[in-house]
N, C-alpha and C positions, 0 to 999 in steps of 0.2 A: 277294282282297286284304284284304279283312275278317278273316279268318281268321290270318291271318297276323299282323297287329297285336293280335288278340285274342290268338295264342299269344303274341308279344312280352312282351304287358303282364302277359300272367299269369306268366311266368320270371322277369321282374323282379322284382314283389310277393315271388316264393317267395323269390328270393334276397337281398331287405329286411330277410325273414322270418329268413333262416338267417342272415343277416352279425347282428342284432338278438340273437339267441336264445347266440353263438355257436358256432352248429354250423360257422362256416367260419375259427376261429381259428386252425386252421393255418395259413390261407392268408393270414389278413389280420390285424391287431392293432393297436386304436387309441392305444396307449400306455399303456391305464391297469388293467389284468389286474394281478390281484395276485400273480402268480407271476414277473411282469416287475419287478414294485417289489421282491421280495424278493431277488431279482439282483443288483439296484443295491444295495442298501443294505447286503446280506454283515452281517444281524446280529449274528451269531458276531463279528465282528472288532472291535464298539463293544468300550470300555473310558469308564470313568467318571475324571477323573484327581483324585483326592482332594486333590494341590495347589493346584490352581486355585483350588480351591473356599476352602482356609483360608490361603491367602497376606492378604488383606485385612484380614480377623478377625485374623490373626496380627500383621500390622503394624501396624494402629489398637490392638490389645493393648500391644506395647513402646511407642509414642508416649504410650499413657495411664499405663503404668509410670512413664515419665520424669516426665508430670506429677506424679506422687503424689510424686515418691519428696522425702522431708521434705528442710528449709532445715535447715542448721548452727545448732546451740544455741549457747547461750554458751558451753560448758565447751569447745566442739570448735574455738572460734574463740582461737590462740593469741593472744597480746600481741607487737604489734609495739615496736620500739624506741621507735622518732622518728617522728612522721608528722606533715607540713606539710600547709597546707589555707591556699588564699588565692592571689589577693592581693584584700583589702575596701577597699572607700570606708571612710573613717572612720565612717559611716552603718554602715554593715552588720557593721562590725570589735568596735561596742558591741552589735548585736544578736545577734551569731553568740556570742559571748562570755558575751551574759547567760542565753544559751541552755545553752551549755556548764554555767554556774554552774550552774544550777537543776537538770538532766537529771544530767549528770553530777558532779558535785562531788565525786569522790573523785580523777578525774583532775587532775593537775596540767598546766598549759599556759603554754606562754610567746609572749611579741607578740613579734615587729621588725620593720621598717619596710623597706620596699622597694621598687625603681623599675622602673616599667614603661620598657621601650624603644621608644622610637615611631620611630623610625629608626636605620637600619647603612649606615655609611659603609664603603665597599673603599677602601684609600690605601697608597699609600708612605710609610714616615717620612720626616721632615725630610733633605733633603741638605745643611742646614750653611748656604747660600748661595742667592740669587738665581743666578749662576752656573752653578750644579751642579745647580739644579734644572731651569733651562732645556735644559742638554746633558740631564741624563735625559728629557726632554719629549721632546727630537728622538728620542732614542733609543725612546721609546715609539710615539712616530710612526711610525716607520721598522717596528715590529711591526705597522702594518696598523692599531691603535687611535684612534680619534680623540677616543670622548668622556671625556674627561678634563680636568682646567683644574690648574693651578700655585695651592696653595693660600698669598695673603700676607697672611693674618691675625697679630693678635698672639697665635696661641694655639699651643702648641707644635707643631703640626704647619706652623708657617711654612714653607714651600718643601719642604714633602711635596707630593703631588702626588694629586689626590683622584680616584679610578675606576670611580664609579657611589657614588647611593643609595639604598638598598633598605629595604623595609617590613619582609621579617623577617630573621633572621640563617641561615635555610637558604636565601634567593635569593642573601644576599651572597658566605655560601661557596659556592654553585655559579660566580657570578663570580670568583672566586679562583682555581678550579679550571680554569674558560676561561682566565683568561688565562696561566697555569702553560702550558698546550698551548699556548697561542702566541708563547710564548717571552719571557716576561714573570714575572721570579719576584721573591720577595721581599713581593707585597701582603700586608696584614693585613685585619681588619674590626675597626673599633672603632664604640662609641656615637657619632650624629652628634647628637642629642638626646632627653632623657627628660623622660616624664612624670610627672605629679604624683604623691606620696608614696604607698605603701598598704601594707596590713597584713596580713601572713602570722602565722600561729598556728602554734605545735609543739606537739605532746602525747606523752607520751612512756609508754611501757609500755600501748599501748590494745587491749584486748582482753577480751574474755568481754561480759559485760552493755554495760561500757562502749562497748566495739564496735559492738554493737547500738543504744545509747542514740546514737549520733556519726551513724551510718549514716542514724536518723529524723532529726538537725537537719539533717543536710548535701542530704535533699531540699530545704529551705528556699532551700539557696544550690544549685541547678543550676547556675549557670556558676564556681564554682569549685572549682578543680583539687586533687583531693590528690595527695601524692606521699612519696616518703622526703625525710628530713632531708639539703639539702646536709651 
């Protein structure tokens, strides 16, 4: 019996010996044989792809282009007509102005006076009569509308009939346009009341230096608007 577990032990050892060495890699392969790994990986078939590589460089390139590429000179900035700018508190109308003086002073400019709108009334004109304004009411009624009131002021829209009122005049024409679809035609929008006076500037032929010289005061006034000459 001795014997026996002594030949055992000693086959096994040999065969430790031979799977370690590999003399039995025919038969058996841990995974990691380099003639396995060169199988898998089919070097011949890499490729490098040269775009990959310069798409980023290439893109951070034209975005830094764009930065560099120069502002418009004077010479390239042609002269506009008319160009308004405004509306100022009478405050701001002597500073923006004394600004103009001093920077630009070859342009010529002109002031006038202008109203801000603080509300838009939707209305029907006058129908002539108490009467006839009441049958138009039923007959507004009868389109499904109800908020509306028979206006009998002494001011001429007496027995016009008032349809909403609105902060700017693109809510009021969308109201116009609802009630148009609901079979309700003829509204207007006029001013329901304006605000205090202010002061719009025109300047006229501005461009090259002066263009440039307008462009630095009118940082000063960020919130107002230029635009072309009504």
């Amino acid at each position: 019996m001795l014997k026996i577990i002594f030949w055992l032990l000693l086959l096994a050892n040999a065969a430790l010996f031979a799977m370690q060495k590999g003399y039995l890699g025919a038969l058996y392969s841990d995974g990691r044989e380099p003639a396995r790994i060169g199988r898998q990986l089919q070097p011949d078939k890499i490729r490098m792809t040269a775009a990959e590589n310069v798409t980023a460089p290439a893109a951070v390139a034209s975005l830094a282009s764009a930065a560099l590429a120069p502002a418009p000179t004077a010479a390239e900035l042609a002269p506009v007509a008319c160009t308004e700018v405004g509306n100022f508190t009478a405050a701001e109308a002597r500073r923006f102005s004394s600004q103009l003086a001093e920077r630009v002073p070859a342009v010529k400019f002109v002031r006038r006076e202008t109203q801000e709108v603080a509300s838009h009334m939707v209305y029907l004109p006058s129908l002539g009569s108490k009467e006839a304004a009441d049958a138009k009411a039923d007959e507004v009624r009868r389109l499904g509308i109800s908020d509306f009131f028979v206006i009998q002021d002494s001011s001429p829209l007496r027995y016009g009939i008032s349809l909403g009122i609105f902060k700017t005049d693109e809510a009021a024409q969308k109201q116009v346009a609802s009630l148009a679809k609901r079979g309700l035609s003829g509204a207007k929008v006029g001013t329901r009341s304006v605000s205090s006076s202010k002061v719009a500037f025109q300047l006229r032929d501005l461009g090259g230096d002066a263009k440039l010289a307008f462009d630095k005061i009118k940082l000063d006034f960020p919130a107002q608007e230029v635009r072309s000459c009504p």
